[in-house]
PDB file of the backbone (N, CA, C, O) and the ligand in Angstrom, with CONECT records:
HET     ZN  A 101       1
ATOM      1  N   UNK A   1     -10.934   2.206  -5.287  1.00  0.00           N
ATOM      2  CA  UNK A   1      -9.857   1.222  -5.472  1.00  0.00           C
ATOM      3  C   UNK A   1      -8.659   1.908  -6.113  1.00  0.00           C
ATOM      4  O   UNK A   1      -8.800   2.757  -6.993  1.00  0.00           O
ATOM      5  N   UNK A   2      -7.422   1.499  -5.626  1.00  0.00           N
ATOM      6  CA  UNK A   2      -6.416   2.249  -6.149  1.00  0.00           C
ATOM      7  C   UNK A   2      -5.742   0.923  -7.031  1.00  0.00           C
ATOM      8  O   UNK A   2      -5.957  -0.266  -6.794  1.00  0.00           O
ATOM      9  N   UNK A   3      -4.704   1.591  -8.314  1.00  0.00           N
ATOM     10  CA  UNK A   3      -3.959   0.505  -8.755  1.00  0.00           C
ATOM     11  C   UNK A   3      -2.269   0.033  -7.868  1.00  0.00           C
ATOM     12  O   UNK A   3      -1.555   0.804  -7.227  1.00  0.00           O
ATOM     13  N   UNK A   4      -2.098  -1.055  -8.063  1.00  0.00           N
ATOM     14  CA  UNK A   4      -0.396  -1.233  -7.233  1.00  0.00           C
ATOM     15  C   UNK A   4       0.249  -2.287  -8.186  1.00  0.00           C
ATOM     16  O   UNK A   4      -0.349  -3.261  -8.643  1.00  0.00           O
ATOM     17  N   UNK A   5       1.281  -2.025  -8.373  1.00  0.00           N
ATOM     18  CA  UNK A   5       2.056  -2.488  -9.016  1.00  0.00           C
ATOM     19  C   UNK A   5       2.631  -3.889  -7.925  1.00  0.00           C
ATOM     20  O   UNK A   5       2.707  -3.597  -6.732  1.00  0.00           O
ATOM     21  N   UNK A   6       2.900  -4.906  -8.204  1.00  0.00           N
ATOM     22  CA  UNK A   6       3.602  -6.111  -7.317  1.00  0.00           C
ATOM     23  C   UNK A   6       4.762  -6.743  -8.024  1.00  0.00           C
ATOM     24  O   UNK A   6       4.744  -7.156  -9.184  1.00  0.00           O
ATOM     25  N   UNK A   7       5.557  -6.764  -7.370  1.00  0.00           N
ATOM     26  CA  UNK A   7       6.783  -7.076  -8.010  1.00  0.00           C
ATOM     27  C   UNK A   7       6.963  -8.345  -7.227  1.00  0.00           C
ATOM     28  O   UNK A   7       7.116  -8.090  -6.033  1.00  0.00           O
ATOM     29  N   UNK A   8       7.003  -9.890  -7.559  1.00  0.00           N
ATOM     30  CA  UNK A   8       7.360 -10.291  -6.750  1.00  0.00           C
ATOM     31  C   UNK A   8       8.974 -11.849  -6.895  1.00  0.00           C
ATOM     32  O   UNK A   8       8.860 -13.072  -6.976  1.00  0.00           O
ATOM     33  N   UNK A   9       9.925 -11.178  -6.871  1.00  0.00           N
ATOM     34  CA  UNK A   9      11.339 -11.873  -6.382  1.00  0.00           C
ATOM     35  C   UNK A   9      10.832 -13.381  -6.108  1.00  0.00           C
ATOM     36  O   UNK A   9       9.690 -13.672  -5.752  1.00  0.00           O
ATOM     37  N   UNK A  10      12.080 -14.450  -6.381  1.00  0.00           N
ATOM     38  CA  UNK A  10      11.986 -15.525  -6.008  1.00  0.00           C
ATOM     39  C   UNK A  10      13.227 -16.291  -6.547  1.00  0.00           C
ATOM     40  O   UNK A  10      14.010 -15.936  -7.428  1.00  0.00           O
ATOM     41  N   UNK A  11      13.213 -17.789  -5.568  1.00  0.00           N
ATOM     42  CA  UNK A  11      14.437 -18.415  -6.771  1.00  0.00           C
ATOM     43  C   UNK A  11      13.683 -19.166  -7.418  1.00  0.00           C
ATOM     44  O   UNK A  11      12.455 -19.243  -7.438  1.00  0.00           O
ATOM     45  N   UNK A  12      14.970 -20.079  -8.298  1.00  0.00           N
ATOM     46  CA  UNK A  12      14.142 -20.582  -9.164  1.00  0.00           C
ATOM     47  C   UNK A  12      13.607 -22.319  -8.475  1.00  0.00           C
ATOM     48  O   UNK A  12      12.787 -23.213  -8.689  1.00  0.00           O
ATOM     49  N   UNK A  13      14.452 -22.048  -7.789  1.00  0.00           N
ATOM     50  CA  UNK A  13      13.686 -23.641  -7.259  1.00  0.00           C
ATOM     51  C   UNK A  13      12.176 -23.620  -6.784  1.00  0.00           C
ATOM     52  O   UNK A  13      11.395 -24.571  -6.761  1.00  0.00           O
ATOM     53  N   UNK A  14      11.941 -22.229  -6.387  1.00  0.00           N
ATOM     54  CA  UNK A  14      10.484 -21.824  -6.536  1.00  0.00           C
ATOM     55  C   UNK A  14       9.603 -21.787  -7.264  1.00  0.00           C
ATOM     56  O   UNK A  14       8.532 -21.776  -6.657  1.00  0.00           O
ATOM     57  N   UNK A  15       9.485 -21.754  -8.552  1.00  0.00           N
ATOM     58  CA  UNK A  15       9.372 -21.158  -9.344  1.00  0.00           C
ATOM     59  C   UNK A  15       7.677 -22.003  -9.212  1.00  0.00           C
ATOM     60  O   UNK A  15       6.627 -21.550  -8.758  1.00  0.00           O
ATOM     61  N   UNK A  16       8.088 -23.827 -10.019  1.00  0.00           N
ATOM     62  CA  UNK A  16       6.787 -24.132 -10.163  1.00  0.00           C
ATOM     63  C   UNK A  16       5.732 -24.102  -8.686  1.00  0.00           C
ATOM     64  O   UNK A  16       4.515 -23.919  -8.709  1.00  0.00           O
ATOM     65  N   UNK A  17       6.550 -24.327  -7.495  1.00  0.00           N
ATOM     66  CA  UNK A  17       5.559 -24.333  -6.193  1.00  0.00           C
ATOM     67  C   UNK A  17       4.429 -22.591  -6.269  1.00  0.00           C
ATOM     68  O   UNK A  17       3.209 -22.505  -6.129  1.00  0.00           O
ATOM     69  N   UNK A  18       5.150 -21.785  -6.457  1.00  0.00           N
ATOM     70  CA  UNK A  18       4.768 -20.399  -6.666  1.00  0.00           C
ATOM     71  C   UNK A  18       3.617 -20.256  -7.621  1.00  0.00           C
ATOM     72  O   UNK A  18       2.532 -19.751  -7.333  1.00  0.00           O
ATOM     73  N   UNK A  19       4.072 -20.903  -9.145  1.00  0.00           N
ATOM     74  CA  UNK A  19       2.919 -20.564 -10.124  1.00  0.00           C
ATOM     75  C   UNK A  19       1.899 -21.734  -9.739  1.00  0.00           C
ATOM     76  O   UNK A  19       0.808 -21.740 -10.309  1.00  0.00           O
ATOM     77  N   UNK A  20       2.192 -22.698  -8.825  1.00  0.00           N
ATOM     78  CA  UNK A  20       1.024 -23.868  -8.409  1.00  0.00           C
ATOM     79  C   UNK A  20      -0.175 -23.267  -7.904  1.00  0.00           C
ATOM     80  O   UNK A  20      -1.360 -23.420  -8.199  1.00  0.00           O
ATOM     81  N   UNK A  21       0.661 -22.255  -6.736  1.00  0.00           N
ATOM     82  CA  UNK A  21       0.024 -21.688  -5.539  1.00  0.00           C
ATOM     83  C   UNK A  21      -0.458 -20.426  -6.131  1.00  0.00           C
ATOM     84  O   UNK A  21      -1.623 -20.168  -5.830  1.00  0.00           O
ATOM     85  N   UNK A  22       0.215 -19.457  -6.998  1.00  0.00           N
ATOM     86  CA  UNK A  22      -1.165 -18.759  -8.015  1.00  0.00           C
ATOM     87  C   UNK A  22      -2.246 -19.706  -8.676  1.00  0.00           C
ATOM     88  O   UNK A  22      -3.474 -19.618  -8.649  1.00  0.00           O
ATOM     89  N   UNK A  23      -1.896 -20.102  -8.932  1.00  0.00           N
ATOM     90  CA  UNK A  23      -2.951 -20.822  -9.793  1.00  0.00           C
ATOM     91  C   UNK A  23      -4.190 -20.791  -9.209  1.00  0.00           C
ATOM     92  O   UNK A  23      -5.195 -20.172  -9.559  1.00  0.00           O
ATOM     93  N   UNK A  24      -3.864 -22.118  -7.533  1.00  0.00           N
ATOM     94  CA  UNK A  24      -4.666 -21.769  -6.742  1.00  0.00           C
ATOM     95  C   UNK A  24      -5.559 -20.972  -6.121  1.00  0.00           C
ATOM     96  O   UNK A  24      -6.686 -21.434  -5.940  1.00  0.00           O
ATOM     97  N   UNK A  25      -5.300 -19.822  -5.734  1.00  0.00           N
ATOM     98  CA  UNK A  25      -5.366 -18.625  -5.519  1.00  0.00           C
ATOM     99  C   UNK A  25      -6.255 -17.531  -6.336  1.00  0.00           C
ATOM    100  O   UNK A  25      -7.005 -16.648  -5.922  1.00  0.00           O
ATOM    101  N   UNK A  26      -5.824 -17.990  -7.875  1.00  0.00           N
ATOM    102  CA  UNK A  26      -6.592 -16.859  -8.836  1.00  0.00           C
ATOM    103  C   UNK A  26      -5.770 -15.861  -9.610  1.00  0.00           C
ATOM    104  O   UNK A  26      -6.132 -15.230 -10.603  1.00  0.00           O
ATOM    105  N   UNK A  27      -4.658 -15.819  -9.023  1.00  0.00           N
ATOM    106  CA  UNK A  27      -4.049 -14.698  -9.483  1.00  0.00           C
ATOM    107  C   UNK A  27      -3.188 -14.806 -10.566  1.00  0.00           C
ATOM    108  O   UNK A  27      -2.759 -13.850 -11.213  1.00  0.00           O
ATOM    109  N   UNK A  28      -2.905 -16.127 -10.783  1.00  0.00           N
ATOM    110  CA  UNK A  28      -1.862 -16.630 -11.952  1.00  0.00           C
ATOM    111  C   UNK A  28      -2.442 -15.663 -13.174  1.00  0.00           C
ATOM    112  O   UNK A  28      -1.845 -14.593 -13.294  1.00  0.00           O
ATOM    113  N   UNK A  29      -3.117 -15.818 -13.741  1.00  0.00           N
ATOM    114  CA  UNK A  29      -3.772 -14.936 -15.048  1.00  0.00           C
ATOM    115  C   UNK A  29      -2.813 -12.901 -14.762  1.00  0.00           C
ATOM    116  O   UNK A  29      -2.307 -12.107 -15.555  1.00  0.00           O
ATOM    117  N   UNK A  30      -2.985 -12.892 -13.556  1.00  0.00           N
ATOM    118  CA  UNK A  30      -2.469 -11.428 -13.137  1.00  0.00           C
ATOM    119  C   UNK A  30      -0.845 -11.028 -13.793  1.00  0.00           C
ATOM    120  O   UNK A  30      -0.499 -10.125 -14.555  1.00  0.00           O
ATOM    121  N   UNK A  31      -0.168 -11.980 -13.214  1.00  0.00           N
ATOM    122  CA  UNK A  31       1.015 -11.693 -13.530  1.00  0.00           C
ATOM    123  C   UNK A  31       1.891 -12.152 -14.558  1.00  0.00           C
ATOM    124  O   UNK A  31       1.512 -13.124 -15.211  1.00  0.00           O
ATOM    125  N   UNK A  32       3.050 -11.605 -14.838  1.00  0.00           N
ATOM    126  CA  UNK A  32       3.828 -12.139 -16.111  1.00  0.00           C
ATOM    127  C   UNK A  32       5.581 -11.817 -15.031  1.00  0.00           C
ATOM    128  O   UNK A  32       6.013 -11.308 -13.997  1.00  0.00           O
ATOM    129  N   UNK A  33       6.051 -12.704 -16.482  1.00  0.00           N
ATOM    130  CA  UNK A  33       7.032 -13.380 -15.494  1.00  0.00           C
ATOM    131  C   UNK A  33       8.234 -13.357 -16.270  1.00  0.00           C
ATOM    132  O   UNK A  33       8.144 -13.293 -17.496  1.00  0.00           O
ATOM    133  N   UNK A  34       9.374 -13.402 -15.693  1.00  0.00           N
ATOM    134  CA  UNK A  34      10.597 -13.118 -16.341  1.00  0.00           C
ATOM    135  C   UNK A  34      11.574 -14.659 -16.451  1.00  0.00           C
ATOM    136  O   UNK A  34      12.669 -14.739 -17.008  1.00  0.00           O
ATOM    137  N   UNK A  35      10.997 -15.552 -15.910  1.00  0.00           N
ATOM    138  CA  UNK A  35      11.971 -16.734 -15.363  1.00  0.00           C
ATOM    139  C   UNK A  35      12.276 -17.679 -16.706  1.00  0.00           C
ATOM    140  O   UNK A  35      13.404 -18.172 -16.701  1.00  0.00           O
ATOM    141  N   UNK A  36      11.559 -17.954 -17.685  1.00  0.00           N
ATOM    142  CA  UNK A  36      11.885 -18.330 -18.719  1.00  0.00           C
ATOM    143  C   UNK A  36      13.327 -17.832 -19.206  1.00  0.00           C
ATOM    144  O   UNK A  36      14.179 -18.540 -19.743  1.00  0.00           O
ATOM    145  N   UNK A  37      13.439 -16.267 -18.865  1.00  0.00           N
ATOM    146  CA  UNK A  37      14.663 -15.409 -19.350  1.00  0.00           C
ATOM    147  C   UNK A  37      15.895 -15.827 -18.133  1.00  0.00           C
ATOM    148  O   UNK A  37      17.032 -15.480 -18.450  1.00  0.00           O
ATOM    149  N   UNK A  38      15.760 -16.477 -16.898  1.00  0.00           N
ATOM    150  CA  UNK A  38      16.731 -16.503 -16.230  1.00  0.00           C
ATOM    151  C   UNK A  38      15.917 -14.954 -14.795  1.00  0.00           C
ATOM    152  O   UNK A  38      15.803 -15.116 -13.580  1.00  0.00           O
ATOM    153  N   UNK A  39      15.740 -14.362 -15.170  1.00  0.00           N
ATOM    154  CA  UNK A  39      14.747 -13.061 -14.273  1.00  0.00           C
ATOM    155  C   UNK A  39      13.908 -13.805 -13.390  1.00  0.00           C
ATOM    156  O   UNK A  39      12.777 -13.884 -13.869  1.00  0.00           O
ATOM    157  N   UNK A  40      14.033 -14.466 -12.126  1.00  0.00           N
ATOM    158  CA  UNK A  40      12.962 -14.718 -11.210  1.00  0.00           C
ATOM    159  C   UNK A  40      12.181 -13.753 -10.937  1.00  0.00           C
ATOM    160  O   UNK A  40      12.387 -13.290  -9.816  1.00  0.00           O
ATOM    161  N   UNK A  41      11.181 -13.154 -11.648  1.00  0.00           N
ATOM    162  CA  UNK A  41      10.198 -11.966 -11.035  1.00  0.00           C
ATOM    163  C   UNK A  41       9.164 -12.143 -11.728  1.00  0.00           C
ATOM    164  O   UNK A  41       9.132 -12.282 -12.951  1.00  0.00           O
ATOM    165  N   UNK A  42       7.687 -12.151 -10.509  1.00  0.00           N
ATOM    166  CA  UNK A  42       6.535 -12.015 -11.392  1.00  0.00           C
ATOM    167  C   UNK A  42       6.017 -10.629 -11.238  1.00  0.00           C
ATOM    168  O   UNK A  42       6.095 -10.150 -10.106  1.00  0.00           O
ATOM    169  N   UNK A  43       5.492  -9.892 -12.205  1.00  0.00           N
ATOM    170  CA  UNK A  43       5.039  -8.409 -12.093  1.00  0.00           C
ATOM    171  C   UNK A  43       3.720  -8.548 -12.304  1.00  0.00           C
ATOM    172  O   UNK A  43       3.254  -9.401 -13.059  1.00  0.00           O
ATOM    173  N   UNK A  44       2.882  -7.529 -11.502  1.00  0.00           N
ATOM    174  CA  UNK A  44       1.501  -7.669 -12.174  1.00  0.00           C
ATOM    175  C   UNK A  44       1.009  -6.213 -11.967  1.00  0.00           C
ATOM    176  O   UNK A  44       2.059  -5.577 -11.890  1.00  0.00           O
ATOM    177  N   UNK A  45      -0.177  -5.213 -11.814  1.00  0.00           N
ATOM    178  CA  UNK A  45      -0.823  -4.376 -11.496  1.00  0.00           C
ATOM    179  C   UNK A  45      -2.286  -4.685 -11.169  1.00  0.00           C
ATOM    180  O   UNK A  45      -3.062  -4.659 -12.125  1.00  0.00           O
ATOM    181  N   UNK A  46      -2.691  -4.924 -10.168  1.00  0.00           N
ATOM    182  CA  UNK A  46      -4.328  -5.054  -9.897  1.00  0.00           C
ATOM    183  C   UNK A  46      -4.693  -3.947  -8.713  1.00  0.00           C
ATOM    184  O   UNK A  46      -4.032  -3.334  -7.875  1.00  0.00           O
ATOM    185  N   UNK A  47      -5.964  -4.008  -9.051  1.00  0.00           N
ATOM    186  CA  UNK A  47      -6.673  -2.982  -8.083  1.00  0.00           C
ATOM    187  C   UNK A  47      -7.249  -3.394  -6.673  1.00  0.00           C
ATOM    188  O   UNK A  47      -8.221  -4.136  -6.527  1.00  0.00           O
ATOM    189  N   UNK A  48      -6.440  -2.747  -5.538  1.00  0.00           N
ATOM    190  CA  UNK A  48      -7.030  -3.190  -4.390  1.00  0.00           C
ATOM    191  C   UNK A  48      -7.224  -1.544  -3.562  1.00  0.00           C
ATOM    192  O   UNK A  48      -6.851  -0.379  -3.700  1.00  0.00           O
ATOM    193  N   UNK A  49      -8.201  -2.530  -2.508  1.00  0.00           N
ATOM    194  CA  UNK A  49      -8.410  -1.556  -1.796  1.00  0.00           C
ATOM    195  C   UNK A  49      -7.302  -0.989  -0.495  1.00  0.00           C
ATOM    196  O   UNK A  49      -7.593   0.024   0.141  1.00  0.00           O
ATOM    197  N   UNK A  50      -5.855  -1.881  -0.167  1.00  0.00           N
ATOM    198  CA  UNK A  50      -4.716  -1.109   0.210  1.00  0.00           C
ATOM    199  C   UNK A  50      -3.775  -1.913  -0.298  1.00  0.00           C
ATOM    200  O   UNK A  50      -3.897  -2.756  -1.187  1.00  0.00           O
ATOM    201  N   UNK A  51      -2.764  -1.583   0.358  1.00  0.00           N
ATOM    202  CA  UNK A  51      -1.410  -2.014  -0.227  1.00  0.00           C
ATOM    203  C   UNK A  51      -1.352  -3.744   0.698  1.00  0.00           C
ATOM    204  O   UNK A  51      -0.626  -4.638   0.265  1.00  0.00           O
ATOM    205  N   UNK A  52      -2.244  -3.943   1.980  1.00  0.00           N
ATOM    206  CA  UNK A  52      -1.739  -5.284   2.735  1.00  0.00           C
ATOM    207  C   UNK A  52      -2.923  -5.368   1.786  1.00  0.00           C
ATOM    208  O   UNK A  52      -2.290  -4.937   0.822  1.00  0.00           O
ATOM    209  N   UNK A  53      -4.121  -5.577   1.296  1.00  0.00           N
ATOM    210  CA  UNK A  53      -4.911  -6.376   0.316  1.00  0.00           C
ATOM    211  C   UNK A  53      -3.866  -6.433  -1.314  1.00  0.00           C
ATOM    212  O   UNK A  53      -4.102  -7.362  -2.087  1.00  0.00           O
ATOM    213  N   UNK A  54      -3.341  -5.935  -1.492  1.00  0.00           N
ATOM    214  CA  UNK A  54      -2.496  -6.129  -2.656  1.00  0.00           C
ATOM    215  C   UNK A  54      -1.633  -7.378  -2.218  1.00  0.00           C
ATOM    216  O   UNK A  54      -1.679  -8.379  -2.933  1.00  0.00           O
ATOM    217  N   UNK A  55      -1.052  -7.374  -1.379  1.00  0.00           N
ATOM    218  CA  UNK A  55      -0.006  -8.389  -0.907  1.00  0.00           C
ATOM    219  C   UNK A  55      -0.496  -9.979  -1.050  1.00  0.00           C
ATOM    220  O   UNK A  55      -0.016 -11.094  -1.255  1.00  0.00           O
ATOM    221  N   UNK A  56      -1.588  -9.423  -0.838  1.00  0.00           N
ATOM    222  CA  UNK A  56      -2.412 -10.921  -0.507  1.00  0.00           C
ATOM    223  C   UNK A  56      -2.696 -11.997  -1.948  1.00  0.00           C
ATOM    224  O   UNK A  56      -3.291 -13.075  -1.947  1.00  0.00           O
ATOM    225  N   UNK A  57      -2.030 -11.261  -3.155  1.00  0.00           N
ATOM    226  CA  UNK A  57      -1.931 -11.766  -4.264  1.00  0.00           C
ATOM    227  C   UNK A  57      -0.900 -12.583  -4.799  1.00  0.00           C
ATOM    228  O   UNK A  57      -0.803 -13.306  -5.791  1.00  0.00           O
ATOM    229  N   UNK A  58       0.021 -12.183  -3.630  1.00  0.00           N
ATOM    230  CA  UNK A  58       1.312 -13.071  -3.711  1.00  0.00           C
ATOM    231  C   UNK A  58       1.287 -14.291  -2.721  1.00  0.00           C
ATOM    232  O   UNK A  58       0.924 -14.029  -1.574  1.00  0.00           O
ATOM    233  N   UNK A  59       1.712 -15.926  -3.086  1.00  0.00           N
ATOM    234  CA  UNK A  59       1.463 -16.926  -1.786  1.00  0.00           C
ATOM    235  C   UNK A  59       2.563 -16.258  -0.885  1.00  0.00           C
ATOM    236  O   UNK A  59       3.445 -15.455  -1.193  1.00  0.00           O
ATOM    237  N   UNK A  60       2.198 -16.918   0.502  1.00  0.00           N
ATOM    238  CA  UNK A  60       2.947 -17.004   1.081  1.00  0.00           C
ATOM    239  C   UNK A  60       4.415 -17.593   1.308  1.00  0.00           C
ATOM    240  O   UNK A  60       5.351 -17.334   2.064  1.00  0.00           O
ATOM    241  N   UNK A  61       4.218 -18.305   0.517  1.00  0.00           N
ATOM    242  CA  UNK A  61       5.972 -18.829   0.369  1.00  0.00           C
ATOM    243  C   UNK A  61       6.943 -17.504   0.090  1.00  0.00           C
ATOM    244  O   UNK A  61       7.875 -17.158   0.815  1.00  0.00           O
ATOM    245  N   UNK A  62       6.545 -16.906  -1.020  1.00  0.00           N
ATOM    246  CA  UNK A  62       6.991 -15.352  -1.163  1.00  0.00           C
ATOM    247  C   UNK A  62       6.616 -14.372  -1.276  1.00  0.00           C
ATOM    248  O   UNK A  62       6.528 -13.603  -2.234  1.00  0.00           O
ATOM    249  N   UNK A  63       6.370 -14.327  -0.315  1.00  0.00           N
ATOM    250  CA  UNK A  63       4.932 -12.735   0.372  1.00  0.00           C
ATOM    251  C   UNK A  63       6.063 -11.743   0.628  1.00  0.00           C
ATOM    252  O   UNK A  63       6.211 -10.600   0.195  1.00  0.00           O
ATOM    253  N   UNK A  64       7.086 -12.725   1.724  1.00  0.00           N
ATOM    254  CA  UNK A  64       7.849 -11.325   2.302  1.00  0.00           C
ATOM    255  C   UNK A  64       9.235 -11.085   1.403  1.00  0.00           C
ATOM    256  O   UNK A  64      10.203 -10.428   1.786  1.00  0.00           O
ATOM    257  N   UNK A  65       9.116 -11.727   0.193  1.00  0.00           N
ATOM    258  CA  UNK A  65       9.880 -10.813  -0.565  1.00  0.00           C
ATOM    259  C   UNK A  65       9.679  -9.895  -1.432  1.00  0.00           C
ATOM    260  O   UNK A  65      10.555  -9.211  -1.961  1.00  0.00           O
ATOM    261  N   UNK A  66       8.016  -9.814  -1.699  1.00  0.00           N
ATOM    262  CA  UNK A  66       7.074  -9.040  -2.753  1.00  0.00           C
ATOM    263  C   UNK A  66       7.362  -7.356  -2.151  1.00  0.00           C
ATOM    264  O   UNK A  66       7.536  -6.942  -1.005  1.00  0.00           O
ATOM    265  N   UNK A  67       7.316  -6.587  -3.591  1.00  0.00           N
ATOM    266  CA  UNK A  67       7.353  -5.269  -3.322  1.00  0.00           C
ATOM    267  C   UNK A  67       5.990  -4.891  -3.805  1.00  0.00           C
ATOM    268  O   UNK A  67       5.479  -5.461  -4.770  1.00  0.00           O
ATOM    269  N   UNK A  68       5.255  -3.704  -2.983  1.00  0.00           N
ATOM    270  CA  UNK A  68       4.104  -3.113  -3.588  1.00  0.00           C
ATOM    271  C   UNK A  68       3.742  -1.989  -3.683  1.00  0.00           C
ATOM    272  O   UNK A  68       3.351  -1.373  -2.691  1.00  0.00           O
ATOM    273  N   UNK A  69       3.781  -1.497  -4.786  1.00  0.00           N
ATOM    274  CA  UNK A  69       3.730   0.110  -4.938  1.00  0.00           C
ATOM    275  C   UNK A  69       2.569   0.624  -5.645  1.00  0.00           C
ATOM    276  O   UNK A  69       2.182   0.298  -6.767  1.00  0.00           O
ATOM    277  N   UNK A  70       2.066   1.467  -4.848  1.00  0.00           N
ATOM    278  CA  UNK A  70       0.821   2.109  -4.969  1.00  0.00           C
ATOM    279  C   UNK A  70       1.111   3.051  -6.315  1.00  0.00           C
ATOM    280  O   UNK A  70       2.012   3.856  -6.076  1.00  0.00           O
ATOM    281  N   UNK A  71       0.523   3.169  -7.815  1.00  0.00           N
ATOM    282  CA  UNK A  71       0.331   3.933  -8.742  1.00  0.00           C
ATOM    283  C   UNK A  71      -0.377   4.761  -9.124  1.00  0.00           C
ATOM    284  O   UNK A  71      -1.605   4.751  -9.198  1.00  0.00           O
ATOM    285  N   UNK A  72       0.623   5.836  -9.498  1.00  0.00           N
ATOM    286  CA  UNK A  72      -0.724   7.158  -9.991  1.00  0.00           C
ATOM    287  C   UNK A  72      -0.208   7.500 -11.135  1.00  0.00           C
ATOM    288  O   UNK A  72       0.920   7.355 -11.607  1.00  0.00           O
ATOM    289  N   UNK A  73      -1.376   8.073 -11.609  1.00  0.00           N
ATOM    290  CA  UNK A  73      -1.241   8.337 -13.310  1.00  0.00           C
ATOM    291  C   UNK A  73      -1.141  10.030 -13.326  1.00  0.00           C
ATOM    292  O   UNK A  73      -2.000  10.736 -12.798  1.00  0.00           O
ATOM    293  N   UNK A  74      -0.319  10.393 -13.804  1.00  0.00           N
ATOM    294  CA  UNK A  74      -0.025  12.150 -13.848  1.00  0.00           C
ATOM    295  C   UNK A  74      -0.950  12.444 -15.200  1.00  0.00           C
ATOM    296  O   UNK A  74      -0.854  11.804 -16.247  1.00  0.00           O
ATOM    297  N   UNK A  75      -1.796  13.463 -14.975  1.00  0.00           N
ATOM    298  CA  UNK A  75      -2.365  14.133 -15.952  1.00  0.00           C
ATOM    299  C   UNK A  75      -1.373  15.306 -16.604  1.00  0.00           C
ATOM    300  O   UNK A  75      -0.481  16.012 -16.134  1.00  0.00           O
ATOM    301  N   UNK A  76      -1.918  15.172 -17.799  1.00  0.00           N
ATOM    302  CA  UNK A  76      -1.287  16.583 -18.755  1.00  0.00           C
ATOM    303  C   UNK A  76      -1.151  17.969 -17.879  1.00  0.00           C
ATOM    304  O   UNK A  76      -0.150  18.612 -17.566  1.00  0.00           O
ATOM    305  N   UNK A  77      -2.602  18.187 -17.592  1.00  0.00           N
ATOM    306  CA  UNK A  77      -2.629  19.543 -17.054  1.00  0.00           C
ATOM    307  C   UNK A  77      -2.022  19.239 -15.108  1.00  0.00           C
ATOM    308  O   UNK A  77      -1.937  19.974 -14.124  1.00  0.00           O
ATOM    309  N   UNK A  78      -1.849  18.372 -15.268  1.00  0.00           N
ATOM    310  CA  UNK A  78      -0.959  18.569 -13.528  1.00  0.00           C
ATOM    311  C   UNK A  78      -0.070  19.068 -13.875  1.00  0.00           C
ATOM    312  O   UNK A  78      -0.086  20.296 -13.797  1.00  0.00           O
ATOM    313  N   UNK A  79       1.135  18.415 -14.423  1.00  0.00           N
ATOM    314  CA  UNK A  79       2.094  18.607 -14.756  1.00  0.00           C
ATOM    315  C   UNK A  79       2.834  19.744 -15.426  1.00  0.00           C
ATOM    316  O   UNK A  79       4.011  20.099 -15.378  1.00  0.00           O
ATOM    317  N   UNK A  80       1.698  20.234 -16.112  1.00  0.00           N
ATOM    318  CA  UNK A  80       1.778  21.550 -16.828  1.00  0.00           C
ATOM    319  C   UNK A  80       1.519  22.787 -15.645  1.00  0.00           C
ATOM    320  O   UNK A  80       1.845  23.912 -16.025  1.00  0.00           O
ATOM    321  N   UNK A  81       1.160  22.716 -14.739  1.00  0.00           N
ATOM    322  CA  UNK A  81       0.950  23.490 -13.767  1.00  0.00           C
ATOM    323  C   UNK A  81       1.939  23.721 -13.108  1.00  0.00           C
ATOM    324  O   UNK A  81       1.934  24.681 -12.338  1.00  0.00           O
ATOM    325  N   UNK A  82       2.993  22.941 -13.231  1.00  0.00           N
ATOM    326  CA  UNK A  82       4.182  22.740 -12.195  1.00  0.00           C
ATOM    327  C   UNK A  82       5.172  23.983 -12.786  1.00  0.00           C
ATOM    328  O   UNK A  82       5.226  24.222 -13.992  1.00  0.00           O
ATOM    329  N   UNK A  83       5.808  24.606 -11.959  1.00  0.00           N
ATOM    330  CA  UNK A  83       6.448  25.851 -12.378  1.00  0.00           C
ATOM    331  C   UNK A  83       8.066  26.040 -11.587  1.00  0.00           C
ATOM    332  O   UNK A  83       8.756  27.032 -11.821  1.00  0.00           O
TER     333      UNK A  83
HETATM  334 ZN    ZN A 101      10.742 -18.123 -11.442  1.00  0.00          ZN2+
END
């Protein structure tokens, strides 16, 4: 399983249909959210097995505005290798 970061955009007239439809779903607990601040974005990191199973954490109302980026963690000694 790899980790991915989900970023996922919205307005605000969205906002409660979106956290309804996490809720539903399971994933509400996953993400945190900026919209209180005026920031429509929920962010989360969970572990899937690709990037279209990551997606699938976001409803569909705003699926196709979600970004998903696959994360890697740099070790000390990688980095130190680099010349
Ligand atoms: Zn919102």
């Amino acid at each position: 399983m790899d980790r991915y970061l989900i970023e996922s955009p919205h307005e605000a007239q969205e906002c409660k249909k979106l956290l309804k439809d996490m809720l539903a779903n399971g994933y509400l607990h996953h993400f945190e959210w900026g919209c209180p601040e005026g920031t429509h974005v929920g962010w989360a990191i969970i572990e899937a097995e690709s990037a279209a199973q990551a997606f699938l954490a976001v409803p569909p109302l705003v699926r196709h505005k979600a970004r998903v980026v696959k994360l890697k963690r740099y070790e000390e000694s990688e980095v130190m290798s680099w010349h």
